[in-house]
Backbone bond lengths (Angstrom), bond angles and torsions (degrees), N, CA, C in turn:
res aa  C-N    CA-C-N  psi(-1)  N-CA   C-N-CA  omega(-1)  CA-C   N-CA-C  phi
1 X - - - 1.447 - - 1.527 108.41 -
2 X 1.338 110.48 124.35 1.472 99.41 177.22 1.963 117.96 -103.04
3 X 0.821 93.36 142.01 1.734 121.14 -175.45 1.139 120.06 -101.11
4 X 1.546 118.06 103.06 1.469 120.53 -169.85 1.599 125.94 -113.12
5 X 0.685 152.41 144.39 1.649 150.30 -109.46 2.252 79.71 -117.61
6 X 1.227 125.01 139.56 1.355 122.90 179.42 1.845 80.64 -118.24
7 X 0.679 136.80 -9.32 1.406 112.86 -166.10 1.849 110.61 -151.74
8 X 1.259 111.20 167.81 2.470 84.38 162.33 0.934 99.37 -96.68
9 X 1.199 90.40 150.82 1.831 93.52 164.78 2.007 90.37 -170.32
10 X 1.042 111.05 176.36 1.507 129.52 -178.99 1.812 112.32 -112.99
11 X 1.225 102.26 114.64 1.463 106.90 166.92 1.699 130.00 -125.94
12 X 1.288 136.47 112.14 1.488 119.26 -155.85 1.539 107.35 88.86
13 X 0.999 144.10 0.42 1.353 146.36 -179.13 1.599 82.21 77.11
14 X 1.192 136.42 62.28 1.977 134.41 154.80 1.453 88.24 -151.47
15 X 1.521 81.78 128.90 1.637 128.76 169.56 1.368 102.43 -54.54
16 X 1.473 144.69 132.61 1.073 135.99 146.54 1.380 120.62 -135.10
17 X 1.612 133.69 145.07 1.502 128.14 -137.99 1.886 72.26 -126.74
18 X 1.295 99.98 171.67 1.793 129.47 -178.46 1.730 86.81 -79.36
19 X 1.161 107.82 118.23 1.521 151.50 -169.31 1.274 133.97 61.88
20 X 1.620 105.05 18.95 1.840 120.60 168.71 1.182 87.43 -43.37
21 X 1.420 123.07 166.33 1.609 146.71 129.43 1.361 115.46 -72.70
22 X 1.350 109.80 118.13 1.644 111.84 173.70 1.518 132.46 -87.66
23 X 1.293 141.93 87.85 1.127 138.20 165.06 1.131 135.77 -101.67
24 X 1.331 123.83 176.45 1.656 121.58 -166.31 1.298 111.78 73.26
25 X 1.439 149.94 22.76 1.309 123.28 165.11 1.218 116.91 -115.75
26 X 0.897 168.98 -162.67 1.449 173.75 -4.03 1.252 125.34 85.36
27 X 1.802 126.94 120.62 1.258 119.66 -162.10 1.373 132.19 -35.14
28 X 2.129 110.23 -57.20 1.025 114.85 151.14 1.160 145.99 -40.90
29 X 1.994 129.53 -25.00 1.104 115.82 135.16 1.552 138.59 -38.05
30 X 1.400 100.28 -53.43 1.170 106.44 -165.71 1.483 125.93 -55.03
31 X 2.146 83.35 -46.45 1.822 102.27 170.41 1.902 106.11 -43.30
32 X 1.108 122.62 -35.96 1.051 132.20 -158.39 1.412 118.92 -70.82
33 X 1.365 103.59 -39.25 1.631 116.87 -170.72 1.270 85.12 -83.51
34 X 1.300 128.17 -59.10 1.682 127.86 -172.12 1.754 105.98 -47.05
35 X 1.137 126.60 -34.19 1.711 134.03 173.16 1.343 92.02 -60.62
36 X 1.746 126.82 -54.05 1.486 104.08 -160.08 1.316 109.69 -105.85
37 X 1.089 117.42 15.34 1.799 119.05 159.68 1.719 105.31 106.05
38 X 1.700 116.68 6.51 1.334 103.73 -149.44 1.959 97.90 -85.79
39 X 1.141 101.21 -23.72 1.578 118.24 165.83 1.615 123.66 -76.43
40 X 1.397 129.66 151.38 0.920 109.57 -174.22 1.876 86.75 -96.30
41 X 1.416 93.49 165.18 1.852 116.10 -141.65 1.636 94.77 -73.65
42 X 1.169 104.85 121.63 1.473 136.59 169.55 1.497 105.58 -84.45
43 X 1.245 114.30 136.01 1.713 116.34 178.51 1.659 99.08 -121.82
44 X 1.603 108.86 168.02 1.653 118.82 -154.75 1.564 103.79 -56.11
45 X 1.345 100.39 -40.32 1.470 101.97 -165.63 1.792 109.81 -73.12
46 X 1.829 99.03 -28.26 2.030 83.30 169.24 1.668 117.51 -81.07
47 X 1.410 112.12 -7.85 1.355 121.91 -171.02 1.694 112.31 -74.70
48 X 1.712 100.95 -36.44 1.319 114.08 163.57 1.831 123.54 -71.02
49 X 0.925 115.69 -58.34 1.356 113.61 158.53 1.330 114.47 -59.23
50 X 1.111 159.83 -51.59 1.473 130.03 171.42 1.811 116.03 -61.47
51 X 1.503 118.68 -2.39 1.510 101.67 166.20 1.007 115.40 -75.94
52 X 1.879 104.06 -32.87 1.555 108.24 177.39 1.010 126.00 -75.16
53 X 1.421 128.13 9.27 1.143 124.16 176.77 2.061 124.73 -115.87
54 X 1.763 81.92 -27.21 1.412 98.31 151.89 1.768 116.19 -67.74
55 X 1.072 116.33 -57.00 1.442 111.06 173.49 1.873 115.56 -65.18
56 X 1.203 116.89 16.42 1.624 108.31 170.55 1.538 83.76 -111.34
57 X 1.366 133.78 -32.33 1.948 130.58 -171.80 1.205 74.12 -56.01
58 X 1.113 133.22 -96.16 1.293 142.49 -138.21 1.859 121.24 -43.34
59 X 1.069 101.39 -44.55 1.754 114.97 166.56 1.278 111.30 -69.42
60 X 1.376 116.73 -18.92 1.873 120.50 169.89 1.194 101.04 -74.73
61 X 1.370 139.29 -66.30 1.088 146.89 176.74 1.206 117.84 -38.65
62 X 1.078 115.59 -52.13 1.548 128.34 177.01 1.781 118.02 -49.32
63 X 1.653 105.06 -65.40 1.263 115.72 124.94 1.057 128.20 31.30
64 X 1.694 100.51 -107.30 1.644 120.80 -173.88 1.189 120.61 -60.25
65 X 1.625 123.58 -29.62 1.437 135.13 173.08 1.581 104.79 -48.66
C-alpha cells in the first residue's frame, strides 16, 4: 500500500515534502499522521490491511534470521 506525504513535515528524523512516498515507519505512526492530516486520508479498512501487511514484513524478517 503506498502512503503519500499530504503535507511537510519530518518523521524519523526524514524530511518529507506533499507527495513524497512514506516508508519505513510503523503502523502506529502511520495511524498517527493519518489522525493529524499529515497523510493523505487512509480509511478503516486501508488502516487494517496495511497492519496486516506490516505484520506479515515482519514475520518474513523474522524468518530470514
Amino acid at each position: 500500500m503506498k502512503i503519500v506525504a499530504k503535507i511537510d513535515f519530518v518523521a524519523n528524523n526524514k524530511k518529507y515534502i506533499a507527495g513524497d512516498e512514506i516508508n519505513d515507519l510503523t503502523y502506529e505512526q502511520i495511524a498517527r499522521l493519518n489522525e493529524m492530516g499529515f497523510i493523505k486520508p487512509l480509511d478503516y479498512k486501508d488502516l487494517v490491511l496495511l497492519e496486516r501487511e506490516l505484520k506479515e514484513k515482519k514475520i518474513v524478517k523474522k524468518e530470514e534470521l
